[in-house]
C-alpha positions in Angstrom: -23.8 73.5 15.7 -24.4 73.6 19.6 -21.7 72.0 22.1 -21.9 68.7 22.9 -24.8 68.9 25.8 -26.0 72.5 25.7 -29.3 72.9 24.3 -30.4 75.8 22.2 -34.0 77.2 22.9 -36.2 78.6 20.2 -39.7 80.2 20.6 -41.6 79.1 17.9 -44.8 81.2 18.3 -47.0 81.4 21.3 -47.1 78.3 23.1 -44.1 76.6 21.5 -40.5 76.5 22.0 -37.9 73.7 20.7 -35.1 72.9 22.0 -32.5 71.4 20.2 -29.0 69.4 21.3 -26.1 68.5 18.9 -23.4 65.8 20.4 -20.4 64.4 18.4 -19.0 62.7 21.6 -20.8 60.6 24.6 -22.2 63.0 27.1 -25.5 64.0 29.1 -27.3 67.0 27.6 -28.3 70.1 29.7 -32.0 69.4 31.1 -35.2 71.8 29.9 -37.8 72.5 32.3 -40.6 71.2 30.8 -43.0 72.1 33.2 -45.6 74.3 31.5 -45.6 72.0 28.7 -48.9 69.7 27.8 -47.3 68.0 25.0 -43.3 67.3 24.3 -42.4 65.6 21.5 -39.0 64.4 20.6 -37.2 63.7 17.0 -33.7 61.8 17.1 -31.2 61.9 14.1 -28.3 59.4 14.5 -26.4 60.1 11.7 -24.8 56.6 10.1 -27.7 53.9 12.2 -26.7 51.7 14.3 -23.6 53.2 15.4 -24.3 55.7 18.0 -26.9 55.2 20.7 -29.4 58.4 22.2 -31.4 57.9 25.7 -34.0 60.7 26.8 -33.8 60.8 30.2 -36.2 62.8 33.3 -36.9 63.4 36.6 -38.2 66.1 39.2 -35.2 67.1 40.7 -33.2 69.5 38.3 -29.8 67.5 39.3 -30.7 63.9 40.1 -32.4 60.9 40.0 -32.7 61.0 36.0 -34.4 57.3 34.4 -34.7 56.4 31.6 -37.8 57.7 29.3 -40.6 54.9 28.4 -42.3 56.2 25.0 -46.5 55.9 24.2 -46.2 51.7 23.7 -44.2 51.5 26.7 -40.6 50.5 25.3 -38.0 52.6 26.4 -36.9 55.8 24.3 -33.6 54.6 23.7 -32.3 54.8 19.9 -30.1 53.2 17.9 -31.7 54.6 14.5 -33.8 57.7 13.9 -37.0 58.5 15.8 -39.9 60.5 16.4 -41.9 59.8 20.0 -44.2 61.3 21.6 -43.5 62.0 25.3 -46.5 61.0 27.3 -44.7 60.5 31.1 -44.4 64.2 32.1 -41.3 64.7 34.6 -40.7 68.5 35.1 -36.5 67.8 33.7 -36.1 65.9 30.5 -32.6 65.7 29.2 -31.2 63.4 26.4 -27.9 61.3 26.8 -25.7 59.9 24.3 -24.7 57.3 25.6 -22.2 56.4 22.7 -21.1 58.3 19.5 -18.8 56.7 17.1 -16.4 59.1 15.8 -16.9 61.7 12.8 -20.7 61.0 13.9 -23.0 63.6 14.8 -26.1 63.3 17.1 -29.2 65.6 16.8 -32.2 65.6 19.6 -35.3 68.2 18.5 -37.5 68.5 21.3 -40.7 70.6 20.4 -43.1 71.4 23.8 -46.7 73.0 23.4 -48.2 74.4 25.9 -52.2 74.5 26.6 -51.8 78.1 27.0 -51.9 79.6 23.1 
């Protein structure tokens, strides 16, 4: 399992990485460039629903001015239970927050990016 906020990157095959942040305690996750990404697509496991709450956050400054992620019908990627979304606003930083984590809880955030170069 990964710290609370640190990401770890895989390369899936050409084209594709993941990245992927474990949290068992509130805190803002480490931020992945996803700039030379087409496509980003996120997957959020709460653990017990309805007890912890996960935000995915971006902007285009790698230390500031992060808001709050709107997913493909427009309501905010904010989760309460698990979810699969596709990212469709493209800011270049995209970072996940857990906003709250109840205790012997585990939060996991899968983020898989393709690029247009394969």
């Amino acid at each position: 399992m990964a710290q609370t906020g640190t990401a770890i990157v895989q390369y899936i095959e050409k084209g594709v990485v993941s990245a992927q942040w474990d949290f068992t305690a509130s805190g803002t996750g480490n931020a992945i460039d996803t700039a030379n990404f087409s496509e980003r697509n996120v997957q959020i496991t709460l653990g017990t629903a309805g007890t912890s709450t996960l935000i995915m956050e971006g902007s285009n400054a790698p230390t500031s001015g992060y808001v709050g992620l709107s997913g493909p019908t427009g309501a905010a990627m904010s989760y309460a239970v698990n979810g699969l979304d596709n990212i469709t606003i493209g800011p270049r930083y995209i970072r996940p927050r857990a906003a709250t984590v109840t205790a012997s809880n585990t939060v996991e955030v899968v983020m898989v990016m393709r690029s247009g170069r394969r």
